[in-house]
C-alpha positions, -999 to 999 in steps of 0.1 A, spaced: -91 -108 -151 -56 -130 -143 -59 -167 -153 -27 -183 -136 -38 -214 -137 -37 -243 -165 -31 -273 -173 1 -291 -183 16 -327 -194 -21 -335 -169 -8 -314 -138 -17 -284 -127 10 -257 -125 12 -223 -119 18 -196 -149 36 -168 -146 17 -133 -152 18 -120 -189 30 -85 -193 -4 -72 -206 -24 -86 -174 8 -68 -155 -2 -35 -176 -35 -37 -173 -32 -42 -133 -9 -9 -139 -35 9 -156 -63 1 -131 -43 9 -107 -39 46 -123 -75 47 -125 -78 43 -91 -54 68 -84 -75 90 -103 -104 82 -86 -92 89 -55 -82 125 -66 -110 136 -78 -130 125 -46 -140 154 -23 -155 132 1 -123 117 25 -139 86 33 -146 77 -4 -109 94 -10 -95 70 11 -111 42 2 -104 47 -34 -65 53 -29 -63 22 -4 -79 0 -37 -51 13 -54 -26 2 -31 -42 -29 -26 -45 -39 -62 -5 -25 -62 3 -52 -30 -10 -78 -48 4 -69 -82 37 -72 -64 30 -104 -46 22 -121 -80 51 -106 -97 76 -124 -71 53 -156 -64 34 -166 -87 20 -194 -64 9 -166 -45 -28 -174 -28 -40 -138 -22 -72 -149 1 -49 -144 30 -24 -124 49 -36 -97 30 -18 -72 60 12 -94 51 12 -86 19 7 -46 28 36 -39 46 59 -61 20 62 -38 -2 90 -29 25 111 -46 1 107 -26 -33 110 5 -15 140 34 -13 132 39 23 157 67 29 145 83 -2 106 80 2 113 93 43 130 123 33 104 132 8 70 125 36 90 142 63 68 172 62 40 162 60 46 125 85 58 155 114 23 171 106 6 141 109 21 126 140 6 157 158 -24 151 148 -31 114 153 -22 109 189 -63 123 196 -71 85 188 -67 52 207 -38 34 203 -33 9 173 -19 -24 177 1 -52 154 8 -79 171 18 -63 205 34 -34 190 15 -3 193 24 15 160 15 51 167 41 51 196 69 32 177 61 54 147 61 87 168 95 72 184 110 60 149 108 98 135 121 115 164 155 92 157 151 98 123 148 62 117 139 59 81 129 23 80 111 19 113 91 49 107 81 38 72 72 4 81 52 16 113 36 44 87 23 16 63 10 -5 92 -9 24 106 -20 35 73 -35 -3 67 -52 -1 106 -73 32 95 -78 13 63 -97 -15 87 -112 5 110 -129 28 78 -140 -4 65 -152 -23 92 -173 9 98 -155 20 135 -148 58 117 -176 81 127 -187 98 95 -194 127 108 -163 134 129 -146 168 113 -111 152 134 -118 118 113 -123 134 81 -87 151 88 -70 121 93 -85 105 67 -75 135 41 -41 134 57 -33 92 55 -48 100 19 -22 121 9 3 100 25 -9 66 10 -9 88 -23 27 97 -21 44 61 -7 21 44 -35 33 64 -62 74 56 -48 64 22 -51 50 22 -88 79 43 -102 105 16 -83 84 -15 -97 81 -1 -133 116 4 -126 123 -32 -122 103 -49 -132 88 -36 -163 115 -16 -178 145 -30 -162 162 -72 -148 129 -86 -133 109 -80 -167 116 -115 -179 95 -126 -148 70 -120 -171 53 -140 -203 51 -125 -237 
């Protein structure tokens, strides 16, 4: 779908994304979304809102670097969306339903990044009411039940799996759509817009 590369004065160089490849990753990403809420099912439902956010992630990556090679550091690239957020904003509005949640997941084993455990830091973060720790720890335990669903350690027939699932769903839901309203925000409606081609 995105052609970035081409040829110039014989050397290869990097184009910058046109701004109907950008609106069509937009609009996929929509569909997606869609997808995702219509889905009874919470594994499919969270599958189908995590391609959303990971087609979003990369959208952003390519946006800033066009140079970008997406075949790695793909949890990199999850959690830097960090950047484009309103993290004071985007807490206050998942403080409801992030207190509901951090009852509910400490029935699992202990997540790690790195040598942090998330779940802890995260549960730690909210108590303080530490807006940016507790988002960042959010989206990094949001992307480790993204693994584990995929790499098939989620027991599909686990009623407390299917919860979590439904609950990181509506989360994911919520912090994707922040992030979509601040990038069309910047980048298609407002300074970063001539990062684009015609």
């Amino acid at each position: 779908m995105l052609k970035y590369f081409g040829i110039a004065n014989d050397n290869l160089k990097v184009k910058v994304m046109k701004k109907i490849e950008r609106d069509l990753l937009l609009e996929k990403i929509g569909e997606w979304q869609i997808k995702a809420q219509n889905e009874n099912d919470p594994f499919n439902k969270y599958l189908s809102i995590f391609i959303a956010y990971n087609i979003f992630y990369n959208l952003y990556k390519k946006s800033e670097q066009p140079k970008a090679n997406l075949s790695r550091d793909d949890s990199k690239r999850a959690v830097a969306t960090l950047s484009l957020m309103n993290k004071s904003l985007l807490f206050e509005s998942l403080k409801a339903d992030l207190e509901q949640y951090l009852k509910f997941i400490f029935i699992y084993s202990e997540e790690f990044w790195g040598k942090v455990g998330i779940s802890y830091t995260l549960k730690g973060a909210f108590q303080r009411n530490d807006a940016e720790e507790s988002i960042e720890m959010l989206l990094k335990w949001l992307y480790r039940v993204r693994c584990n669903l995929v790499h098939g350690e989620k027991n599909y027939d686990d009623e407390k799996q299917k919860k979590l699932l439904s609950m990181s769903s509506l989360l994911t839901e919520k912090i994707l759509q922040h992030l979509i309203e601040m990038y069309q925000q910047l980048y298609v409606n407002g300074a970063k817009n001539n990062l684009f081609d015609d």
